[in-house]
N, C-alpha and C positions, 0 to 999 in steps of 0.2 A: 322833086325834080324841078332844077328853073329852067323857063321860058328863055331859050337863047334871042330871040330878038326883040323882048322887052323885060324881060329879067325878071317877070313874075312868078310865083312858086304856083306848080301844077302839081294836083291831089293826083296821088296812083291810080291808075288804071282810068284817067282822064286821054283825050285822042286830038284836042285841041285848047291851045289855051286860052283862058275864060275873059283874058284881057284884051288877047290884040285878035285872037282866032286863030294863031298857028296853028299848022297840022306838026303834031308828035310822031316820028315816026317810029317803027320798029326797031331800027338800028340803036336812033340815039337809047329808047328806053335800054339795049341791051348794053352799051358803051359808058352809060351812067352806074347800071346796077356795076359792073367791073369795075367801076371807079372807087365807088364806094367799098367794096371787096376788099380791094386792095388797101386803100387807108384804114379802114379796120385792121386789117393783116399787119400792116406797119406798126398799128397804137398796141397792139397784141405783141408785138416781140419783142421780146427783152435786149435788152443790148449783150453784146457779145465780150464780155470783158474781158473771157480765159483766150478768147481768139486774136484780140487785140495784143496780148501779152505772149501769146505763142507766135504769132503773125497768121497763124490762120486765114485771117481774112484780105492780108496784104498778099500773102500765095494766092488765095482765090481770084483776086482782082489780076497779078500779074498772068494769071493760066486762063482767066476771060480774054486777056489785050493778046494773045497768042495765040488764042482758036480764031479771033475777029480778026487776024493778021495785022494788027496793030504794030506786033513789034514780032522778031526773028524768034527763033530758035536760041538763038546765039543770044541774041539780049536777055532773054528770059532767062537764061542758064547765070547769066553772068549776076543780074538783079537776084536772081533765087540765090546764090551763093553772099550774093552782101550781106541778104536778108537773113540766112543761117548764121551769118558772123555778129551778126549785128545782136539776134538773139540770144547765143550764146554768149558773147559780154554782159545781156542783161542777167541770164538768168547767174552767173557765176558772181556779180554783184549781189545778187539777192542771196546766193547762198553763203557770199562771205557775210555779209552786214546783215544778215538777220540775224545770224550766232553772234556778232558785234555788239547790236542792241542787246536782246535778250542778255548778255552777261553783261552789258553793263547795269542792265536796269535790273541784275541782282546786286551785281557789286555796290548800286548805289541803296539799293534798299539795305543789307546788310549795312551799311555805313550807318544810314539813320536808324536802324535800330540800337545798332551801337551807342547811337548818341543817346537815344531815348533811354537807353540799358543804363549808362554812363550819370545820366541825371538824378538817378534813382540812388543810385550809390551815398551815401556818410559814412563818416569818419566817425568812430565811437569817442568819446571823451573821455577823460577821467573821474568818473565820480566817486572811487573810494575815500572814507572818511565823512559822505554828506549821509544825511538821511534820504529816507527813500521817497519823502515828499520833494525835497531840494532838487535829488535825482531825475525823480519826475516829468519837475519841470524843466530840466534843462535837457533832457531826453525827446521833449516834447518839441523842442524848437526843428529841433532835426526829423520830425516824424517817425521817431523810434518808441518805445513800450520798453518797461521794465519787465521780469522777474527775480523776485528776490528768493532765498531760500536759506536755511540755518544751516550750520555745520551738519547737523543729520541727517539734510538733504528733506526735509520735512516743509511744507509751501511756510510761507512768512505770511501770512493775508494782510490784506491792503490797508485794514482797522490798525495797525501799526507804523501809521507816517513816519513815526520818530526811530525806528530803528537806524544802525547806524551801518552802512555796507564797510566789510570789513577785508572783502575779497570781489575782484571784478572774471567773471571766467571768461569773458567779453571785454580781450583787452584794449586799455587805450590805442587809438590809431587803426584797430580793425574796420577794415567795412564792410557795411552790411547795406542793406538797401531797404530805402523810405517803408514803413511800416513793422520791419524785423524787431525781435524782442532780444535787449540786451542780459542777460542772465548774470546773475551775480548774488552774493551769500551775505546774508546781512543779522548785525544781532541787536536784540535791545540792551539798555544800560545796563537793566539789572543782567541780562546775559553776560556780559561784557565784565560785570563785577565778580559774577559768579566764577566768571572762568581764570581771574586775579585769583579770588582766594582758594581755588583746588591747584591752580600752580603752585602758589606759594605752599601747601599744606603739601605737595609730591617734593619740594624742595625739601621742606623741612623732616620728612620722613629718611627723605635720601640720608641726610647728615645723619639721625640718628640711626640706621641701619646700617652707614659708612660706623659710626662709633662703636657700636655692639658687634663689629664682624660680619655683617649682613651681606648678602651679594647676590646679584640677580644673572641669570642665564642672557649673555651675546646675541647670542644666535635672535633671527628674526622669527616670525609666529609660521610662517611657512617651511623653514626647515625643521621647527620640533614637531609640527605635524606630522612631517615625510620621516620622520624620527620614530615616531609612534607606527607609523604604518610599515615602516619596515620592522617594528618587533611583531606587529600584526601577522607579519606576509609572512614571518620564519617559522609561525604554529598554524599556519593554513595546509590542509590537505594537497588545494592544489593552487599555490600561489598566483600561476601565471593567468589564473579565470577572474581572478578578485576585479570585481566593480565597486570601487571607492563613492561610497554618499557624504552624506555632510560628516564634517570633521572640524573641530575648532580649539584651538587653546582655552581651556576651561577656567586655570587658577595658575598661582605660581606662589609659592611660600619665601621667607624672608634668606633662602638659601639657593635660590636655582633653582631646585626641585617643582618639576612643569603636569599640571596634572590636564592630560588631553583625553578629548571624546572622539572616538571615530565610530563610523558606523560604516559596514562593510558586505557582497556580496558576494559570496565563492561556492565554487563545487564542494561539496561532502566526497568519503570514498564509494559514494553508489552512483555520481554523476549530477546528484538533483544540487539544483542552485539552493542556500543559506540563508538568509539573513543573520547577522550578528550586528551588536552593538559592545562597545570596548571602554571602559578607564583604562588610560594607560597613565602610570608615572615613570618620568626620565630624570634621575637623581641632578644629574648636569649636564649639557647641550652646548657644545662650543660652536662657537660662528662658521666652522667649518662644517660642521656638520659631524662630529665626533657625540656624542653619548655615551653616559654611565646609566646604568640601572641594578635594581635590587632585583637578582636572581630568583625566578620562580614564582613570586609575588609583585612584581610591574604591573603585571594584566589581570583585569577583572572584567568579566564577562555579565554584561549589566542584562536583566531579565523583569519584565512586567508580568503580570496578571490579566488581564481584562484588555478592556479598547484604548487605555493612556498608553503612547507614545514610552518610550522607552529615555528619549530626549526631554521630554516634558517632566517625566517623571522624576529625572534623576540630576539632571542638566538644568532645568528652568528651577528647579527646586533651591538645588547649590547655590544657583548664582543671588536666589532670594533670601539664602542663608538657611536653609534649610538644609542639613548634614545627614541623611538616615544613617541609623546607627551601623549598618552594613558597609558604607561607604567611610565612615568615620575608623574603621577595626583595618579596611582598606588603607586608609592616609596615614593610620600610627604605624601597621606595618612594614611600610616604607619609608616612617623616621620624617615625617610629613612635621616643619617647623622645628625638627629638632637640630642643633646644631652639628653638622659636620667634622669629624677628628681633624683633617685642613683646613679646618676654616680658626 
C-alpha cells in the first residue's frame, strides 16, 4: 500500500506510516485491496475476439447507454439495426473469400506441382545402332538408366558394354521422367553374325525345297493349334467340359504335314475329369483355317510310366532329336516326309 501524503510504501497490516506518521484508515485499506482485485481481473481476461467479430460487445455497450438513459429506445433500436447490417456484410465476406482463398491456394499449389511434375519429364533419344556403353552415357546426361535385353527376352548383363541395341521398346521422343529405365533389346557382334548366317542358311533351304517341290503349311501356329483341338474335341466324350493346357506346334516336315502336342482336360462317360495328352498330325492347314488329315491314324495318345511329364518325355525328347520308336511307326503312318501325290 502507498502512503497517500508522502508516497511511501506501507507493509500490510501497518496503522500508520513509518515516514511521515499517517493514520491508515479502514476505508482506504478496503478501496486499495478492490483496486488491486480488479487490475488483476483485467490482466486475467482474455480479450474477447469472437465478441469483437460478432459485435457482442458493441451490443453490450449500446444496452449499457440505454439502461443509463444515455440514449432512447429509438436510438438504440436504430444503432442495433446498423450494427446487424454491418455484421452480416462482414460475415458474408468471409464466407465468400475464405472458399476464394482456400481454392486458390489449391489451384496455385496444383500449378507448382505441375511445374515441379513438368521438370522431371525427358524426351527419350535415339540410341539404336550404339552400344550399350555409348547408350549409357548419353542416357545419363538426361538422368535416365538403361536396360538391355536379347531377342529371348533373356537380361544382357552390364559385363557386355559393346553389345550393339538393335531394337529401342522405349521409343525415340517418349517421355519418361528423370530417373526411368529406358528398355531396349540389344545383341553382341558375334550375335549379330550368328543371326546373318541362319538367315542366309533359311534362304538357302527355301530355294532348294522351292526346287524338289517342298511346301510349307500358311496358316499361322495358332490356327493349326485350334486345328489339332478341334480333331481332339470330335473324340471327347463330352467336348463342351474340355479344359485346354499347353499346346504347341511341335515340327513340320518338308510338305505341310504339322505335327502338334496338346494336352487336354475333359469329362469321361462317369463324370470324373481326365487328363490326356495328344500327337496330332494335320496333312495340310490352309490360312483359313481348312485341314486335311489321315483318317484314323492323326491322333496318338501319348502315355508315361512313372513321375516324367508326358511333355518332357516325348516333347523335350523330339525336339532334342530324340524319335522313340513309337512315335517314329506314328510319323511313317501318316507319310511323315514323304512326298504328296499333289505335290
Amino acid at each position: 500500500m502507498i502512503c497517500k501524503k508522502c508516497g511511501n510504501e506501507i507493509k500490510e497490516g501497518e496503522k500508520f506510516c513509518s515516514n511521515c506518521g499517517y493514520r491508515i484508515t479502514n476505508e482506504e485499506v478496503v478501496n486499495e485491496n478492490k483496486a488491486s482485485s480488479i487490475n488483476k481481473n483485467k490482466q486475467r481476461q482474455p480479450k474477447n475476439i469472437l465478441g469483437k467479430i460478432t459485435g457482442q460487445n458493441k451490443l453490450q455497450e449500446l444496452q449499457d447507454l440505454k439502461e443509463r438513459g444515455v440514449i432512447t429506445e429509438k436510438e438504440f433500436k436504430k444503432s442495433k439495426n446498423k450494427l446487424f447490417i454491418k455484421i452480416c456484410v462482414i460475415e458474408v465476406i468471409i464466407l465468400v473469400l475464405i472458399p476464394i482463398l482456400v481454392t486458390g491456394g489449391v489451384m496455385v499449389k496444383q500449378e507448382i506441382d505441375k511445374k515441379i511434375e513438368k521438370s522431371k519429364e525427358v524426351q527419350v533419344p535415339n540410341v539404336i545402332g550404339k552400344t550399350i556403353s555409348e547408350a549409357e552415357q548419353d542416357l545419363s546426361t538426361l538422368d535416365l538408366r538403361i536396360f538391355a535385353e536379347n531377342t529371348n527376352l533373356t537380361t544382357l548383363y552390364s559385363g557386355s558394354p559393346d553389345a550393339i541395341i538393335t531394337t529401342q521398346k522405349d521409343e525415340e521422343g517418349k517421355i519418361l521422367k528423370k530417373g526411368d529405365t529406358v528398355r531396349v533389346e540389344a545383341k553382341t557382334k558375334e550375335q549379330i553374325e550368328k543371326a546373318k548366317q541362319e538367315e542366309e542358311e533359311r534362304k538357302k533351304k527355301q530355294e532348294e525345297a522351292k526346287a524338289k517341290g517342298y511346301r510349307s503349311s500358311p496358316a499361322t501356329t495358332d490356327t493349326i493349334v485350334s486345328c489339332a483341338k478341334t480333331l481332339i474335341s470330335n473324340n471327347l466324350k463330352s467336348p463342351a467340359t474340355a479344359i485346354w493346357g499347353k499346346s504347341e506346334k511341335v515340327d513340320e516336315d518338308n510338305y505341310g504335314r504339322c505335327l502338334v502336342y496338346v494336352s487336354v482336360e475333359a469329362q469321361n462317360g462317369f463324370g470324373g475329369y481326365i487328363k490326356s495328352d495328344y500327337f496330332v498330325i494335320l496333312q495340310y492347314v490352309k490360312s483359313n483355317g481348312e485341314f486335311t488329315y489321315s483318317p484314323y491314324s492323326c491322333m496318338y495318345e501319348l502315355t508315361t510310366y512313372g513321375a516324367t511329364s508326358t511333355y518332357d518325355y516325348y516333347v523335350s525328347t523330339y525336339k532334342d532329336g530324340t524319335v522313340y520308336p513309337v512315335i517314329k511307326t506314328f510319323l511313317d503312318n501318316n507319310g511323315w516326309n514323304t512326298r504328296p501325290k499333289d505335290v
